[in-house]
N, C-alpha and C positions, 0 to 999 in steps of 0.2 A: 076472779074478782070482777063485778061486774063495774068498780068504778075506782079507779087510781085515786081518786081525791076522799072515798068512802073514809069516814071516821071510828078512830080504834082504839080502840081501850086497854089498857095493858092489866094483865093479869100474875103475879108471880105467886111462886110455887116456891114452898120450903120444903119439900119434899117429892120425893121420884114417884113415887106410888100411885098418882094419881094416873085411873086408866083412860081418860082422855087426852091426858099430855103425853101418854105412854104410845098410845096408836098414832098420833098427831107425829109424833117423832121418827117411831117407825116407818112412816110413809115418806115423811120426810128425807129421809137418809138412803132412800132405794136412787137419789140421784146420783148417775152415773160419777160425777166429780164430785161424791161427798167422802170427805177424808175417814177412815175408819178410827181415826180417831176420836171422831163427835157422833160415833154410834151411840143410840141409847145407854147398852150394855155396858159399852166402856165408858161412857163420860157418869154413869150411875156409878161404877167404881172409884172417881175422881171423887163424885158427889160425899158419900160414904165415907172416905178418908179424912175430906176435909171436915164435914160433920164432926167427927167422933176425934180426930185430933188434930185437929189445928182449933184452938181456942180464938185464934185473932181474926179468923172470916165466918161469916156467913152465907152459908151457900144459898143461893137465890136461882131459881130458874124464871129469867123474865119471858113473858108470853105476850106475841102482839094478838088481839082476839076481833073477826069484824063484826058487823050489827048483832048476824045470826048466831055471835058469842063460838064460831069455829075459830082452832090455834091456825094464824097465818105463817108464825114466824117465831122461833126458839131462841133465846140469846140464855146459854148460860152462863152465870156469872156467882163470884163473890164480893160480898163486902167487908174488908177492912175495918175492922170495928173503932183499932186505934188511930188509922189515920185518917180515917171517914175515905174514904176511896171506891170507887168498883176496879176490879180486874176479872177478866176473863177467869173462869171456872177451871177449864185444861192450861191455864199457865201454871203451870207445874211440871217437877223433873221426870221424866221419863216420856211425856206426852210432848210428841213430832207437832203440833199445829191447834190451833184453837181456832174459834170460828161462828158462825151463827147460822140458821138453817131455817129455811124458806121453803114454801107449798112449793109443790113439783111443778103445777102447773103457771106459777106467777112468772109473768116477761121479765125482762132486765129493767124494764121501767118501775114495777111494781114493784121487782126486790130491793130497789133505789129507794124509791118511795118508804118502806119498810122498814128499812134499815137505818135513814133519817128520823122517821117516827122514832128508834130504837135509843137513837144516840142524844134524841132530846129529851128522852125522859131520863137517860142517865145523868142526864147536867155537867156540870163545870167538875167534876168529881171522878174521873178515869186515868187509867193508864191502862192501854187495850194490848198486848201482847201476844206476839208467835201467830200474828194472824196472816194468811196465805195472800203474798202481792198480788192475785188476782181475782179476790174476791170480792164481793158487793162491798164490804164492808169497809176492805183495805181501800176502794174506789172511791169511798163517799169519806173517810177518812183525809184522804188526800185532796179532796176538793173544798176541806173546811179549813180556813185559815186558821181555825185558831189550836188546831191538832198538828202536833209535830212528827217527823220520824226518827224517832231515836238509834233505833240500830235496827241494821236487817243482817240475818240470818239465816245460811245457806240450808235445806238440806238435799240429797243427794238419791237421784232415780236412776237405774239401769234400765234401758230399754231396747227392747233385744229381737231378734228375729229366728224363726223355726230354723235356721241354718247357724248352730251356735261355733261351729268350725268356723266356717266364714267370718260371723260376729266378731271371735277372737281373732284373727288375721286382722281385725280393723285397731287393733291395740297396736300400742307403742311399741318397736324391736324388742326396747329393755325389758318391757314386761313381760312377752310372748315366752324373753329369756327365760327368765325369772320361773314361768311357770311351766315350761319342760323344765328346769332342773329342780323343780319342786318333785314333778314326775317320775324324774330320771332318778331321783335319790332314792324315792320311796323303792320303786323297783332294784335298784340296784343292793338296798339295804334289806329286800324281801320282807320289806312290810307292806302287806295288801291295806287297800283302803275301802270303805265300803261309804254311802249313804243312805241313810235311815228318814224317812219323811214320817211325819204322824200330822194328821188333821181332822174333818171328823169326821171322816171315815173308817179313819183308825187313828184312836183319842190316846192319846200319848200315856203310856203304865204309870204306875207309881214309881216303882226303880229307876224307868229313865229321866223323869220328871226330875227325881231326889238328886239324879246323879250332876244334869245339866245344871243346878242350882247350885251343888258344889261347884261345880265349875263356874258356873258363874259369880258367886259370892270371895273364891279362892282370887279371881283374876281381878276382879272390884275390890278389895281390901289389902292386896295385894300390889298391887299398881296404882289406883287410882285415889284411896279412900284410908292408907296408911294412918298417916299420921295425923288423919283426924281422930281417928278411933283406937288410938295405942292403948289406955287405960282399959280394965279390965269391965265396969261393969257398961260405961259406955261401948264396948267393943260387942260384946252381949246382948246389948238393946237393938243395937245397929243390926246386927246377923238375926235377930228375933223377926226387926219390921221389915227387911229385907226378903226375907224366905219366905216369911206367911203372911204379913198386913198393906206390903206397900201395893197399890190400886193395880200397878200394870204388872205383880207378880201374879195378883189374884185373876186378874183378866188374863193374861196368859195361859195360865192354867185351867182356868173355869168356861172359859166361851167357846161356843162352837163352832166360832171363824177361826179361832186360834191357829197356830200353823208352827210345825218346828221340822227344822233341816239337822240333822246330826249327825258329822263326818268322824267315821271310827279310822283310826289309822291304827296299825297292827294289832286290832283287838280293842282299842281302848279307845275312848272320846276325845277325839280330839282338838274338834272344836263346833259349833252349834251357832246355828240363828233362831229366835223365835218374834212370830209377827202375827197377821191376821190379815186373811183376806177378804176383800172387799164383796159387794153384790152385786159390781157392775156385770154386764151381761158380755159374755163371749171375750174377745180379747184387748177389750175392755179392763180386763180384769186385772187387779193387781194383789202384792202382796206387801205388808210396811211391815219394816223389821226395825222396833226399837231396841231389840236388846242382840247381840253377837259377841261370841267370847270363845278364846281359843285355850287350849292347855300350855305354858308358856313351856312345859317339859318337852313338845313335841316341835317347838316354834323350827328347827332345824327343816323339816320339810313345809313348810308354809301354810299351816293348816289355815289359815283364812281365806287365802287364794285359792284352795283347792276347794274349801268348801263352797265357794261361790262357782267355781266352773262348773263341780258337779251338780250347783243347784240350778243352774241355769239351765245346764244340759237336761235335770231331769224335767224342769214347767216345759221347755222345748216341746223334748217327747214325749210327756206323758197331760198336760192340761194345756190350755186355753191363754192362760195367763202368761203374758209377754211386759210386763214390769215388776220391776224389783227391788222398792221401795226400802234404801238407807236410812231414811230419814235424817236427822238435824246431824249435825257435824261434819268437817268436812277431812276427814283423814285421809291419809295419802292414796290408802288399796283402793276409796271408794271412787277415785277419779282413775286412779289404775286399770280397774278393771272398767272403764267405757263410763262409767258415771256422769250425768250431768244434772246440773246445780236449779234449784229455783228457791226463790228469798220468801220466807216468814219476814214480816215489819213488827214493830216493835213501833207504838204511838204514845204519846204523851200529851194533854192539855198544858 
């Protein structure tokens, strides 16, 4: 930019399609610290869901544009038709962080600048959500009297080094316990365990796709989603937009950062991560795992703990990638296992 004070005009977009917001985005998101969450790909899966059914927002993608009519600056968003509102586009379940996304090349002054511009043309009219405590946005958020923080929210990083023996040696006694006699039991009860990676190199089959999904939809209705969905045709509906329509089943399955971990214990699945990896360069790199689910038949050997030793063990020896991205929640295994915490804000006018 050749001038911080230069004036800009906003542009929004009801629609992904366009191929200048398309490459503008792209470019945008090769920055090192941009969440894979506010990928084109994936926040176009956001986009599409809420489109087609959520009847009470409007999906909006706000464009900041300068003289020469180039995208400086992406803010996706909806609007709340019934309570006249904006909120953030990826505040929504399954999605770790929402956010806004600036030229690669603008300073901290300019993404300041930008981001200001952003939140005056939203007006007196937001509630900004799941957005990252250290972003331009959350900065400029916080230096405006008249925006509040309502609630911050953990989510949860392993960050690990090429020596995962070591690594683990830096855990708690109790845990260290815990996961020899995860070990000790498998062996002892001669059930072998193996780990299966798929990414796109080798793009995850149909069969195991169908199978993790069982698993996943058994353990989420199961435990978590009961007795919202006891009756029969809502039960139906639920397991319908679950398996095939909800945005980050189809991103999971469909994208070619996609990423799935899946620990077989004596033949059979026993428990699974699936995320996506990022574009940052070298080990740089990470991986965000919004979805992890275990078989509760096998919970006796600790199929989540073990799934994460071996996942660790295997980015160690075999890639680049030294993070290992829980994302939002803060359950006991993910501090267990080395985990530490950084806050999404949650704002309000």
């Amino acid at each position: 930019m050749k001038n911080i004070q230069e004036t800009y005009r906003i542009k929004q977009f009801f629609t992904m399609r366009n191929e200048g917001l398309r490459e503008a985005w792209l470019a945008m998101e090769q920055e090192p610290e941009t969440s894979q969450f506010l990928y084109y790909n994936y926040v176009r899966e956001i986009f599409r869901q809420t489109a087609w059914l959520n009847p009470a927002y409007i999906p909006v993608i706000c464009c900041l544009l300068d003289k020469e009519g180039t995208i400086c600056a992406i803010a996706p968003m909806k609007w709340n038709i019934g309570k006249r509102k904006w909120k953030m586009l990826a505040d929504i379940q399954g999605c770790g962080e929402a956010g806004w996304l600036m030229r690669r090349d603008a300073s901290d002054e300019e993404k300041a600048y930008m981001t200001s511009t952003l939140l005056n043309h939203l007006g007196h009219h937001a509630q900004l959500r799941r957005v990252l405590a250290t972003s331009p946005l959350a900065n400029q958020l916080r230096s405006r009297s008249e925006w509040r923080c309502t609630m911050s929210t953990n989510c949860v990083r392993i960050d690990f080094s090429d020596d995962i023996d070591g690594y683990l040696k830096t855990l708690r006694p109790s845990v260290r316990q815990n996961i020899r006699t995860a070990y000790n039991r498998m062996s002892r009860d001669g059930m072998a365990y193996e780990l299966q990676i798929f990414d796109n190199k080798r793009p995850i089959d149909k069969q195991d796709w169908t199978e993790i999904m069982d698993l996943y939809l058994k353990r989420l209705f199961g435990k978590y989603k009961q007795k919202k969905v006891s009756n029969g045709l809502k039960k139906w509906y639920a397991h319908l937009f679950y398996r095939h329509i909800k945005h980050d089943t189809r991103s999971l399955h469909y994208l070619p950062n996609s990423w799935h971990a899946i620990l077989y214990i004596g033949g059979k699945k026993a428990a699974f991560m699936s995320g996506f990896v990022s574009h940052a360069p070298g080990k740089e790199k990470s991986i965000v795992v919004p979805r992890l689910a275990i078989d509760a038949e096998a919970s006796f050997y600790s199929p989540g703990m073990v799934l994460v030793c071996e996942t660790l063990r295997y980015l160690a020896a075999n890639t680049e990638i030294r993070t290992l991205n829980l994302s939002r929640g803060e359950e006991k295994y993910k501090y267990d296992m080395g985990g530490t915490a950084y806050p999404t804000l949650d704002f309000m006018l």
